[in-house]
C-alpha positions in Angstrom: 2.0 45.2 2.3 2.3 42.2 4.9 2.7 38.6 3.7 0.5 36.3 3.7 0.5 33.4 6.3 -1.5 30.8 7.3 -2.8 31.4 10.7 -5.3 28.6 11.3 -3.8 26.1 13.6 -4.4 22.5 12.9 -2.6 23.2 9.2 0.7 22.5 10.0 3.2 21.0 8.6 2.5 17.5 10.3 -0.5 17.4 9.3 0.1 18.5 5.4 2.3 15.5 5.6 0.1 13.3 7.0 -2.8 14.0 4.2 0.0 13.5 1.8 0.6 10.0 2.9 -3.3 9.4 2.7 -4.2 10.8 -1.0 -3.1 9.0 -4.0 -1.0 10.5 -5.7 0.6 12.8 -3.4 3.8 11.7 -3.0 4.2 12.0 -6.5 4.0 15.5 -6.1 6.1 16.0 -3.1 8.8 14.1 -5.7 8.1 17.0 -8.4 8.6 19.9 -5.8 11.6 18.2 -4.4 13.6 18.0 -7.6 12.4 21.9 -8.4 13.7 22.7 -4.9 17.2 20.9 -6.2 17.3 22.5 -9.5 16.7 25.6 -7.4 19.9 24.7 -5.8 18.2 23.5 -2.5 20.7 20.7 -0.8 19.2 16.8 -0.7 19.6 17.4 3.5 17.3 19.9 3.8 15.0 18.5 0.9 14.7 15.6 3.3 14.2 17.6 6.2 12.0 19.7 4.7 9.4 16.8 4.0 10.2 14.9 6.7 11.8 11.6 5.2 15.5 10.3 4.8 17.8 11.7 2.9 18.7 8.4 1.2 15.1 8.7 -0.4 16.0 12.3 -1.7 19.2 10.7 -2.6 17.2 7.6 -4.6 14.7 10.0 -6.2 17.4 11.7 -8.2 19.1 8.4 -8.7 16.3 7.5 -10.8 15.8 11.1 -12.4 19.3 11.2 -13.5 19.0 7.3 -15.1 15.6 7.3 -16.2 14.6 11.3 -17.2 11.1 12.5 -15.6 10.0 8.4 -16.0 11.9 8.2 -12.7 9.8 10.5 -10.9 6.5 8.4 -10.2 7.2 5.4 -7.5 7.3 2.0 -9.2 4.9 -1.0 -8.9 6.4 -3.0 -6.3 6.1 -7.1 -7.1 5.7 -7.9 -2.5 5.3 -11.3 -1.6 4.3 -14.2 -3.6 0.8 -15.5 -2.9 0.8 -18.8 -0.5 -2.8 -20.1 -2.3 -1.9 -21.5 -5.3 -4.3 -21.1 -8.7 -5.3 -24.7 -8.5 -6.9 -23.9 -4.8 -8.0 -20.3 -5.5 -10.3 -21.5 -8.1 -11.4 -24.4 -5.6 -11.9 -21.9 -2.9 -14.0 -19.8 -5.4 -16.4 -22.5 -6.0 -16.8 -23.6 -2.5 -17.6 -20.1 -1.2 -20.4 -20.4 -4.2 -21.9 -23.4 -2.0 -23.0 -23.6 1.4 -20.5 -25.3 4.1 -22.6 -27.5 5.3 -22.0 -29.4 1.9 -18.5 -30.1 2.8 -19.5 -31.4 6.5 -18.8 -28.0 8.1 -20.8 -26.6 10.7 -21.9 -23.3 9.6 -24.7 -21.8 7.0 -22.6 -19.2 5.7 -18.8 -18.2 4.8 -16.8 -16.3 7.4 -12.6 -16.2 8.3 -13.2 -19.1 10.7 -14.9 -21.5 8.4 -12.8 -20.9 5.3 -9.3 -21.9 7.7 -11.8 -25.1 8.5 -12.3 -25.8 4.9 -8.5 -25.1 3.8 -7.0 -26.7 6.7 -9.3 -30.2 6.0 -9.5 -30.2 2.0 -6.1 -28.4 1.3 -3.7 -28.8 4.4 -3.1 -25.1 4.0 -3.1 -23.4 7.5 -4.1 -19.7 7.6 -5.0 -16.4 10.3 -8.5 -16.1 10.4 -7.9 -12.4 9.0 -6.3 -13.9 5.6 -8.9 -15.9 5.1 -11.7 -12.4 5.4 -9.8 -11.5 2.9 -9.3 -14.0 0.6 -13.5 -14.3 0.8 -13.8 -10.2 0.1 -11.1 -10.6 -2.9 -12.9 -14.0 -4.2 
C-alpha cells in the first residue's frame, strides 16, 4: 500500500507554522509534541529545526519541564512594561471621554487620538503618540 502524503501545495511547512503563531493556543501544542519527540529520543537541534525556532527555546522548554513537571509546559504570563498613565489620570481620562471636549476648551465634538494628547498634554503634562491615545479611548 502507498503512504499517504499531503499533495496540496500551499500546506507546507511555513505555512503550518505561520497558523500556529496566529491560533491561541498553538504553541502550547508544538511544546507537547516537542518534549514527545525528546522522550522519543529526538535531539533538542533538530527539535528546533524541526519547528523552526532556536534551540535555546527547546533548551528553556525542558528547563522548565524538568523544574516545574508538565506545569512548565504552558508559556507564562509575562508582567511587560509598566503603564505611563497613572490610576489617578486613568480615572480622570475616563470621565472626560464621558463629556464632550468642548467642555474643557478643546476644539472638537467628539473623542479621537488627537484630542485626547490635547487634553493630556494641557490638564496632565503627559505627552503621548496619537496611536496610544486610540487606544487608551478603545480600552477606557
Amino acid at each position: 500500500m502507498k503512504s499517504l502524503t499531503i499533495i496540496n501545495e500551499t500546506v507546507t511547512r511555513q505555512a503550518l507554522l505561520e497558523m500556529s503563531k496566529r491560533i491561541p493556543g498553538a504553541w502550547i501544542g508544538i511544546r507537547i509534541a516537542a518534549m514527545l519527540l525528546l522522550l522519543k529520543g529526538c535531539k533538542s537541534t533538530k527539535i528546533a529545526e524541526l519547528f523552526n525556532i532556536s534551540r535555546w527555546s527547546v533548551v528553556k522548554w525542558i528547563q522548565n519541564v524538568n523544574k516545574e513537571d508538565l506545569a512548565g509546559i504552558p508559556e507564562k504570563k509575562r508582567s511587560g512594561r509598566p503603564c505611563r498613565l497613572p490610576d489617578k489620570i486613568q480615572k480622570e481620562l475616563e470621565e472626560a471621554l464621558e463629556k464632550n471636549p468642548m467642555e474643557f476648551g478643546l476644539k472638537r465634538n467628539r473623542w479621537d487620538g488627537i484630542v485626547v494628547v490635547e487634553y493630556l498634554e494641557r490638564f496632565h503634562g503627559v505627552h503621548l503618540k496619537v496611536r496610544q491615545a486610540q487606544r487608551w479611548i478603545k480600552r477606557l
